[in-house]
C-alpha positions as CSV (number, residue, x, y, z in Angstrom):
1,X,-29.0,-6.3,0.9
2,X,-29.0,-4.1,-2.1
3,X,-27.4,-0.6,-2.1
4,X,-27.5,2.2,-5.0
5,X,-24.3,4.1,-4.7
6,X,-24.2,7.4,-6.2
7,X,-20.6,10.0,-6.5
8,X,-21.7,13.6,-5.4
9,X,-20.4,16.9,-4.9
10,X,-23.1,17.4,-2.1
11,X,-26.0,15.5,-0.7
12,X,-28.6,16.4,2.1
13,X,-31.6,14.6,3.1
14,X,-35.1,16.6,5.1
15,X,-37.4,14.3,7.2
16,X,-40.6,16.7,8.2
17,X,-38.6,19.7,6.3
18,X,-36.0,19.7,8.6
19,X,-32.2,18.6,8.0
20,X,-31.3,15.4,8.7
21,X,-28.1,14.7,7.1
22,X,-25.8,16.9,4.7
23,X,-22.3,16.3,3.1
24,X,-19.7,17.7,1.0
25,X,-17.4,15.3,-2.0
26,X,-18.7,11.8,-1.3
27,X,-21.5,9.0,-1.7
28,X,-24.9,8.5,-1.4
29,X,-25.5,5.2,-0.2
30,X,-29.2,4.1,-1.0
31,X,-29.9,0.9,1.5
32,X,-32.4,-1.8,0.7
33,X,-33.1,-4.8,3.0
34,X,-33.9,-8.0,1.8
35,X,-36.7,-10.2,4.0
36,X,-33.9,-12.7,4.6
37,X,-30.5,-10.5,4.8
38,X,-28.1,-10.9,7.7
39,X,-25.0,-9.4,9.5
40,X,-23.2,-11.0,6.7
41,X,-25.1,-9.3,4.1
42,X,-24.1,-5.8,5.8
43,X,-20.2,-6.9,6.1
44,X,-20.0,-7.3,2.4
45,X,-21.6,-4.1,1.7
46,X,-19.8,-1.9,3.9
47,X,-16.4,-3.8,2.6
48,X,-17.8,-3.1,-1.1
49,X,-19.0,0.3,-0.5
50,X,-15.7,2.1,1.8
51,X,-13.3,0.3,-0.7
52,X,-14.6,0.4,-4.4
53,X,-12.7,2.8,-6.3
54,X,-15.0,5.4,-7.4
55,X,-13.1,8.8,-7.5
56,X,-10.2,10.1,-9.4
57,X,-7.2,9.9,-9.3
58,X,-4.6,12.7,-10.8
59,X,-4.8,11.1,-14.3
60,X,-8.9,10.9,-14.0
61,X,-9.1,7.5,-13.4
62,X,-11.4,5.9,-10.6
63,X,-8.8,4.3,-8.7
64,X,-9.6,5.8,-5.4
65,X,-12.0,4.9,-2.6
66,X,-14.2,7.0,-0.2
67,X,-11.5,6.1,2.2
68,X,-8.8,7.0,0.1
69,X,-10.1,10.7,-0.6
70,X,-11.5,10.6,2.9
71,X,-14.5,11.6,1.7
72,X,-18.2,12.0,3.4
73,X,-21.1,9.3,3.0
74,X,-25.1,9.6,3.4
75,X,-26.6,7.0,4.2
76,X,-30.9,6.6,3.3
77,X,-33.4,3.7,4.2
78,X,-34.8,2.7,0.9
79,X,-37.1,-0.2,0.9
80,X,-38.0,0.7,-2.7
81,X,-35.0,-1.5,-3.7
82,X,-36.7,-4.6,-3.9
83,X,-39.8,-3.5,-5.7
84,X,-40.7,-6.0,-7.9
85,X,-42.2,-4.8,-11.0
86,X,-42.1,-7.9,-13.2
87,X,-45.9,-8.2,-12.8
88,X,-49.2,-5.9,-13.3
89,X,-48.4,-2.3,-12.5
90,X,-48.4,-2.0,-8.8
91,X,-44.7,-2.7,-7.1
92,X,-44.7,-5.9,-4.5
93,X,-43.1,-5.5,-1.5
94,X,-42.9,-9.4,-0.8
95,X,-39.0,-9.2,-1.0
96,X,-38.0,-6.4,1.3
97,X,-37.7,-6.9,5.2
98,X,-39.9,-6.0,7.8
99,X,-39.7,-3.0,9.3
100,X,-38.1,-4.2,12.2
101,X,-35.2,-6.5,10.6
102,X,-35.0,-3.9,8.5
103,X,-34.1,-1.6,10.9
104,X,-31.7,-3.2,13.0
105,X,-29.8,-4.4,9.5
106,X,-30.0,-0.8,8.5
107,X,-28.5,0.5,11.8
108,X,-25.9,-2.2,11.9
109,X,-25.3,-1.0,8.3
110,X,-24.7,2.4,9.5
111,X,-22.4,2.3,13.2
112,X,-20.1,0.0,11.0
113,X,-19.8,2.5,8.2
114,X,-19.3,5.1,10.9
115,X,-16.5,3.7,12.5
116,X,-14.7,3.1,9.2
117,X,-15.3,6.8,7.6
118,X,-14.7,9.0,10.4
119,X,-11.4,7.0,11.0
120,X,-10.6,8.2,7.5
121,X,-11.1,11.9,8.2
122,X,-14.9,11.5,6.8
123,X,-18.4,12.2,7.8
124,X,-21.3,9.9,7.8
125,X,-25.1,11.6,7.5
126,X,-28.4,9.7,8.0
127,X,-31.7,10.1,6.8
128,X,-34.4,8.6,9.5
129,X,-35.2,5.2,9.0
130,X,-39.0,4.7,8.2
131,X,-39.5,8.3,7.4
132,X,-40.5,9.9,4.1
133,X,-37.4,11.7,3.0
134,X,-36.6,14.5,0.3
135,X,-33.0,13.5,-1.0
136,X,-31.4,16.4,-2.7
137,X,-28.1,15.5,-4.2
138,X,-25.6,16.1,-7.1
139,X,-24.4,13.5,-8.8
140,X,-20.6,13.7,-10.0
141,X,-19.6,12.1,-13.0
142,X,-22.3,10.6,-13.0
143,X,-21.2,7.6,-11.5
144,X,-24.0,5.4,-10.2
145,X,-23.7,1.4,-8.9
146,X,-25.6,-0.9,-7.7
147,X,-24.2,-3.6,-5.6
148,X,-25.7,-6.6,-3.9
149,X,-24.8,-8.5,-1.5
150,X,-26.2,-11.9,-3.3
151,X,-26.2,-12.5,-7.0
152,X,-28.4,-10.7,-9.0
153,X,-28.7,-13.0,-11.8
């Protein structure tokens, strides 16, 4: 699994033009599955993403976690991820999951990340899995990662 993790001041995401996830001081959490990702893969993210130290602390330094600021998270299907553009000038899709691993990794992703944020005092948003989406965010910082739940090199 492979997730683009951006610090915002606010996020929101439309399926159809309608609102289907906003927050307020927290991430966006881009989510890509991989044709051969499991449970495992989804452990290490959400371990990775509510406990990397992406927000300030009172001397500026990121030394704080979502959890620690209690801040929100939006969550987005993106099988864009794995793209592979290393040949000719159309993407292949031969590395991302079918839509229906996908989506069970991707929801698996999501009820664990729920659980841990809202303990913390946060919110979690979705988009709609599948669905085009218009992500409207703004990045803070910017501070943008990419983590992996497999080496990238």
């Amino acid at each position: 699994m492979r997730v683009v993790l951006q610090r915002v001041t606010r996020a929101s995401v439309r399926v159809n033009e309608q609102l289907s996830g906003e927050i307020r001081n927290g991430i966006v959490a881009l989510v890509g599955v991989r044709h051969d990702d499991a449970p495992n893969d989804v452990a290490y993210l959400i371990e990775k993403v509510t406990n990397l130290r992406t927000f300030n602390d009172d001397e500026g330094r990121m030394n704080k976690s979502i959890l620690d600021v209690g801040g929100d998270l939006l969550i987005v299907s993106q099988f864009t991820l794995y793209g592979d553009v290393r040949r000719g000038r159309r993407p292949s899709w031969s590395e991302a999951a079918a839509p229906e691993v996908a989506k069970a990794l991707y929801e698996l992703f999501v009820n664990e990340a729920r659980g841990i944020i809202e303990s913390y005092g946060g919110r979690v948003a979705t988009g709609k899995f599948g669905a085009k989406m218009a992500v409207e965010l703004v990045n803070d910082g910017p501070v943008t990662l990419l983590v992996d739940s497999r080496k990238l090199f």
